[in-house]
DSSP file (Angstrom, degrees, kcal/mol; ACC not computed):
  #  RESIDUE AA STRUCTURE BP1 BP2  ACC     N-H-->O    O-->H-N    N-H-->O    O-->H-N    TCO  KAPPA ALPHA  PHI   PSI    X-CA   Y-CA   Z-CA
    1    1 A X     >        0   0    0      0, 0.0     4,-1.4     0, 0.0     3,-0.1   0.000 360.0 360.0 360.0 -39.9   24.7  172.0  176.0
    2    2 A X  T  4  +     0   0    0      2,-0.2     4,-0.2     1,-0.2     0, 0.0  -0.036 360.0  59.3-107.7  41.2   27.3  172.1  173.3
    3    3 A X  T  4 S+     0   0    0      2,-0.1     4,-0.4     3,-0.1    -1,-0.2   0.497 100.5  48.0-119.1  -1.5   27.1  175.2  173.0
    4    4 A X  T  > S+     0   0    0      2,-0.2     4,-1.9     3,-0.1     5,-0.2   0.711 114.1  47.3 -73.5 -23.9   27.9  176.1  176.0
    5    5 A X  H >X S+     0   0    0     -4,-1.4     4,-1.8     2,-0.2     3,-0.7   0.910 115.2  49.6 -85.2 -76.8   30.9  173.8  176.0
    6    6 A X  H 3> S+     0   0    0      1,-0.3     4,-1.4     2,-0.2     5,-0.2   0.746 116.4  40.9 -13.9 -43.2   31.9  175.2  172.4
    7    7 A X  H 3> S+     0   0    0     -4,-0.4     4,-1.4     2,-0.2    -1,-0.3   0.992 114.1  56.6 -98.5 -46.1   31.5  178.8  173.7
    8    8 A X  H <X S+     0   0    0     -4,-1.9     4,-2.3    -3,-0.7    -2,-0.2   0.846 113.5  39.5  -0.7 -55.0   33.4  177.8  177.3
    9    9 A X  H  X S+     0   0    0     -4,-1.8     4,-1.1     1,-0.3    -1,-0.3   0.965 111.4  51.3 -95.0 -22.6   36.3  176.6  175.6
   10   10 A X  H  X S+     0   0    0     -4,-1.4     4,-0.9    -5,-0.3     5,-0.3   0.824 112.4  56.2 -88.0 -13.8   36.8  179.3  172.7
   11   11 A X  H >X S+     0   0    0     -4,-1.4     4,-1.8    -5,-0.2     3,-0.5   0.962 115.1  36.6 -63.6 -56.3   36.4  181.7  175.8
   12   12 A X  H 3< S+     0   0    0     -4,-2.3     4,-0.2     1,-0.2    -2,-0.2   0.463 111.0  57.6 -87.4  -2.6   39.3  180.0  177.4
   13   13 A X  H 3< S+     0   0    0     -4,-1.1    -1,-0.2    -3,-0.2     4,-0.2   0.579 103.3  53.8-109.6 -29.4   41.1  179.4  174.5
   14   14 A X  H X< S+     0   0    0     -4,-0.9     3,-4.3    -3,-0.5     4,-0.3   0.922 106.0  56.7 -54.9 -81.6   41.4  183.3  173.5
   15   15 A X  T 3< S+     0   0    0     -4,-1.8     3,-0.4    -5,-0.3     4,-0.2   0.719 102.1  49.2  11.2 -80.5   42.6  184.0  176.4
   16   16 A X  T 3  S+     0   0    0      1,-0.2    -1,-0.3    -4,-0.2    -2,-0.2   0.428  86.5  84.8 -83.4   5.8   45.2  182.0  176.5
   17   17 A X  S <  S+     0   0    0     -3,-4.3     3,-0.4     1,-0.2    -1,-0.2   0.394  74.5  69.1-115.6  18.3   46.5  182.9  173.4
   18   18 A X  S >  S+     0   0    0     -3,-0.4     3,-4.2    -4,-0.3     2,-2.9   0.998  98.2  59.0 -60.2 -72.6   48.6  186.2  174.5
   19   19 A X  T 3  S+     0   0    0      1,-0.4    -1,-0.2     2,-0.2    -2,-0.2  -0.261  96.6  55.7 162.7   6.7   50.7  183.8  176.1
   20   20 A X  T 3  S+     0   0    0     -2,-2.9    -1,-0.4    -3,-0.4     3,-0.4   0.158  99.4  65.2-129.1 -24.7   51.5  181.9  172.7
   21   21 A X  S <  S+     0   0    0     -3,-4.2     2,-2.2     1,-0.3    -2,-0.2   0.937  80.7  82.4 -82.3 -37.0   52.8  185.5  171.1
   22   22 A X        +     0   0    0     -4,-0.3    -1,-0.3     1,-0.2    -3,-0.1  -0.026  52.8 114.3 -26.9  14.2   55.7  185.6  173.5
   23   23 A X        +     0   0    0     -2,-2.2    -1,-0.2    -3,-0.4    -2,-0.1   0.537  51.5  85.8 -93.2   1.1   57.8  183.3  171.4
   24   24 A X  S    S-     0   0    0     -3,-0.2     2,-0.3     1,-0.2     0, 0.0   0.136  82.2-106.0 -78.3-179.5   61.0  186.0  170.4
   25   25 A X        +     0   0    0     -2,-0.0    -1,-0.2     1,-0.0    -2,-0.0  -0.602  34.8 178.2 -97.1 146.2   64.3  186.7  172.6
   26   26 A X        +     0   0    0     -2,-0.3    -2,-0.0     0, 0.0    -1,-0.0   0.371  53.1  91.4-150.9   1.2   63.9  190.0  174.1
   27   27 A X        -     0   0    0      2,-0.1     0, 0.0     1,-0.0     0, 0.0   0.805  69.8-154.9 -59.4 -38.3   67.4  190.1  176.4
   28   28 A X        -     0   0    0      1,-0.2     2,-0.4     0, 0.0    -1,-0.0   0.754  12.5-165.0  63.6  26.1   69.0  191.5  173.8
   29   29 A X        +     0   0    0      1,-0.1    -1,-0.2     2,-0.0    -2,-0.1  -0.466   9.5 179.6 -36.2  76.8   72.6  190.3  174.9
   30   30 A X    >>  -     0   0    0     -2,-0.4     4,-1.5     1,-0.1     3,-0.7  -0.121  53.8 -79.4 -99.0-158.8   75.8  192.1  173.1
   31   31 A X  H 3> S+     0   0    0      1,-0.3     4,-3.1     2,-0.2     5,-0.3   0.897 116.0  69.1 -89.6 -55.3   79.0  191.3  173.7
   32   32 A X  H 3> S+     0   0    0      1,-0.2     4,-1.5     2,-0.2    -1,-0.3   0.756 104.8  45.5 -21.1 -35.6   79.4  193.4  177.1
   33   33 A X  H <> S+     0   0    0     -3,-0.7     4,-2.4     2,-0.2     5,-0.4   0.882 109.0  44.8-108.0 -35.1   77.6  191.5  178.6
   34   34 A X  H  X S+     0   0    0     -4,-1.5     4,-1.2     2,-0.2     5,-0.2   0.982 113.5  57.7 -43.8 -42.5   78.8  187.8  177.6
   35   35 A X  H  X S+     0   0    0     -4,-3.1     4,-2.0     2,-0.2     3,-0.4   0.986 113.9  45.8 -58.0 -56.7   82.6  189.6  178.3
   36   36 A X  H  X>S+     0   0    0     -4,-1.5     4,-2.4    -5,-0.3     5,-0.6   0.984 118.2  39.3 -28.2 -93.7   80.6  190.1  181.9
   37   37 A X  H  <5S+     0   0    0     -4,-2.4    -1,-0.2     1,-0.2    -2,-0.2   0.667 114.1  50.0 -32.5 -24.2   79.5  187.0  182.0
   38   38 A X  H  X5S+     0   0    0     -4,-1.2     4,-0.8    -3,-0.4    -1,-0.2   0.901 110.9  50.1-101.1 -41.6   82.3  185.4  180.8
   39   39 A X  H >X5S+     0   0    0     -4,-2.0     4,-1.6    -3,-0.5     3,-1.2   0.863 101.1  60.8 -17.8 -85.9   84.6  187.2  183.2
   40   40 A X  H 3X5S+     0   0    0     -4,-2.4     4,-1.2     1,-0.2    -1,-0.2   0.700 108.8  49.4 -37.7 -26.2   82.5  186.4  186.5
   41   41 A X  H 3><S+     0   0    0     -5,-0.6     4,-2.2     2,-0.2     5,-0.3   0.813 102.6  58.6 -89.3 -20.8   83.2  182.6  185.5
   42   42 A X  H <X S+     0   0    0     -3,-1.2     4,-6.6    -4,-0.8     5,-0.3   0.962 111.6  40.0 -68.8 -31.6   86.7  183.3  185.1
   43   43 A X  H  X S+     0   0    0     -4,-1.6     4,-2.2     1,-0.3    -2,-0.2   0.960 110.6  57.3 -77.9 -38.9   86.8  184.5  189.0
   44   44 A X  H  X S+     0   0    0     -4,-1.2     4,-1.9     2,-0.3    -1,-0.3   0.829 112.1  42.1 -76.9 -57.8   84.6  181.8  190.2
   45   45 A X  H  X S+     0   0    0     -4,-2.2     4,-1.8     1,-0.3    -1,-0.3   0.847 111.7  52.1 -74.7 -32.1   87.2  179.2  188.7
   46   46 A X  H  X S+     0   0    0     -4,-6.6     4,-0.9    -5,-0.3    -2,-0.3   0.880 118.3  41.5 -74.3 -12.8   90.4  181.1  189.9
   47   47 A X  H  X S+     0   0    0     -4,-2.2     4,-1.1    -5,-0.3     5,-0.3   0.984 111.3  51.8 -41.6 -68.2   88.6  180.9  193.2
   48   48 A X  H  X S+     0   0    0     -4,-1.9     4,-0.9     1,-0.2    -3,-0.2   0.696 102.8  68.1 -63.0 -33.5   87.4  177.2  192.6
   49   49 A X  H  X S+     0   0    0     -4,-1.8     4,-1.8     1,-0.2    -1,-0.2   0.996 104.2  34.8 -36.5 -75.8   91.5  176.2  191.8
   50   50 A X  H >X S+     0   0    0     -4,-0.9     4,-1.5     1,-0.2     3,-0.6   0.830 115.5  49.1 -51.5 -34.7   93.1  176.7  195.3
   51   51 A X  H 3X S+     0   0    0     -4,-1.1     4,-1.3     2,-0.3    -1,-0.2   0.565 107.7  54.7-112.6 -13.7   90.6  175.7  197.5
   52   52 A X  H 3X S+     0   0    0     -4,-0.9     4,-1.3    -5,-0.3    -1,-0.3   0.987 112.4  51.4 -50.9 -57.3   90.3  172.3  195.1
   53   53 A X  H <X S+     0   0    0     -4,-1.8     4,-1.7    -3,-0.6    -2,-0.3   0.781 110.9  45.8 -53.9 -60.2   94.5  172.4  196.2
   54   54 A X  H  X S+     0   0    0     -4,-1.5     4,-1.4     1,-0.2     5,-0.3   0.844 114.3  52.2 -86.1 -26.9   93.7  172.7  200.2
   55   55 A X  H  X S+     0   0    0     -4,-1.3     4,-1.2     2,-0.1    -2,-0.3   0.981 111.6  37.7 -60.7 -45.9   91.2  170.1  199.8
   56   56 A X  H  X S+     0   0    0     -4,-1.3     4,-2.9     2,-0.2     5,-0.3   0.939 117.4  52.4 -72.7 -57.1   93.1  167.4  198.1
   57   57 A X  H >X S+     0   0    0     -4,-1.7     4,-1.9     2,-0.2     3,-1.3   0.986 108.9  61.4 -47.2 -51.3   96.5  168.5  200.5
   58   58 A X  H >< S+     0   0    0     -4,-1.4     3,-4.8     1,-0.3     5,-0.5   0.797 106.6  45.7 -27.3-111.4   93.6  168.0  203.4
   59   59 A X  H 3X S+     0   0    0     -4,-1.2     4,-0.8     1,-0.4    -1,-0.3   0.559 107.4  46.4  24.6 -69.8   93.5  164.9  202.3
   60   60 A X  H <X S+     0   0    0     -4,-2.9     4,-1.4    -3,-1.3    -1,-0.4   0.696 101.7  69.7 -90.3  -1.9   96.7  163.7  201.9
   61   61 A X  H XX S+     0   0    0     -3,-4.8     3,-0.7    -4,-1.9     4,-0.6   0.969 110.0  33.0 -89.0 -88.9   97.5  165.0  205.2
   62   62 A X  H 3> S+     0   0    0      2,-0.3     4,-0.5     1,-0.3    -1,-0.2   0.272 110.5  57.9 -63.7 -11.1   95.2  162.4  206.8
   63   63 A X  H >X S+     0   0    0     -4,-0.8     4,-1.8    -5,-0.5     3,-1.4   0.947 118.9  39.6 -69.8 -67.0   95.6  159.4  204.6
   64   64 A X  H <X S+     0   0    0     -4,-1.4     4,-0.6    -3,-0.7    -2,-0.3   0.750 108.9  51.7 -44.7 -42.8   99.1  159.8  205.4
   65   65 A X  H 3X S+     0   0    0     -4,-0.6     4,-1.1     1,-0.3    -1,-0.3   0.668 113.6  54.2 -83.4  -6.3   99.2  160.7  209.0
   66   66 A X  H <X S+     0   0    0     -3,-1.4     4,-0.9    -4,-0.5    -1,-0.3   0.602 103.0  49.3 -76.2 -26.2   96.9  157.5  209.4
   67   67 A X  H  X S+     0   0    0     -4,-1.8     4,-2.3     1,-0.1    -2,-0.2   0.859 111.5  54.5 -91.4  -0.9   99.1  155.2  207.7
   68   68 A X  H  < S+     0   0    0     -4,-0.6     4,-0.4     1,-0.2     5,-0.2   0.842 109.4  48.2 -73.8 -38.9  102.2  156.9  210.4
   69   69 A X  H  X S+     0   0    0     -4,-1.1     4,-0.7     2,-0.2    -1,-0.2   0.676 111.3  48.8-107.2 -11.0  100.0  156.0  213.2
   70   70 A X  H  X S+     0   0    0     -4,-0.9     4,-1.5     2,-0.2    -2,-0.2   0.950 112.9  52.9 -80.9 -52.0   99.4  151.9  211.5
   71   71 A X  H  < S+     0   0    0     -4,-2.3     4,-0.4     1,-0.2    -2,-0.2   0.719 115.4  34.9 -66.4 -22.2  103.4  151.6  211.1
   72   72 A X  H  > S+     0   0    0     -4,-0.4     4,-1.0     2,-0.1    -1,-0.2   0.827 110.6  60.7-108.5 -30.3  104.3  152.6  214.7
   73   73 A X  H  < S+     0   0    0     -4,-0.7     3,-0.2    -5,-0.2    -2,-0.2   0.996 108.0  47.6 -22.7 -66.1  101.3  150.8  215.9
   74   74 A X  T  < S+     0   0    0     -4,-1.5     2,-0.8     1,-0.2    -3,-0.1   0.941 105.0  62.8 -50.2 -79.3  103.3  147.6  214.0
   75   75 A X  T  4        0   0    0     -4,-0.4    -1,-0.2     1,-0.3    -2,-0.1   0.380 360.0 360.0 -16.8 -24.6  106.6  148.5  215.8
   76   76 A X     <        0   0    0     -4,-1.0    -1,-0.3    -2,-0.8    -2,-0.2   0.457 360.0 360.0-108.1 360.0  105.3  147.9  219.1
């Protein structure tokens, strides 16, 4: 019986152990592509700027036009 469980697990244990060799970088990454990379974040934040700028104006729009509509409220 244990040597079937002995020979069971060194079966399973083989196996696995492509899956241990794998432990390097292989992307291989130069500077093109970090300049890429680096580049695509730049557009993503000049995007991310304005529409930051029409939210916030959003914003005040309606904080303000709510406190216009509480002061003529008072008046009457």
């Amino acid at each position: 019986m244990k040597a079937k469980l002995f020979t069971t697990l060194a079966l399973l244990l083989s196996l696995a152990s492509p899956a241990l060799a794998a432990g390097t970088r292989t992307d291989h990454s130069g500077l093109v592509v970090w300049t890429f990379l680096g580049f695509c974040g730049l557009i993503v934040v000049a995007q991310l700027v304005p529409a930051l700028l029409v939210m916030l104006g959003a914003v005040k729009g309606i904080t303000q036009g709510s406190a216009q509509v509480a002061e003529q409220r008072a008046k009457h």
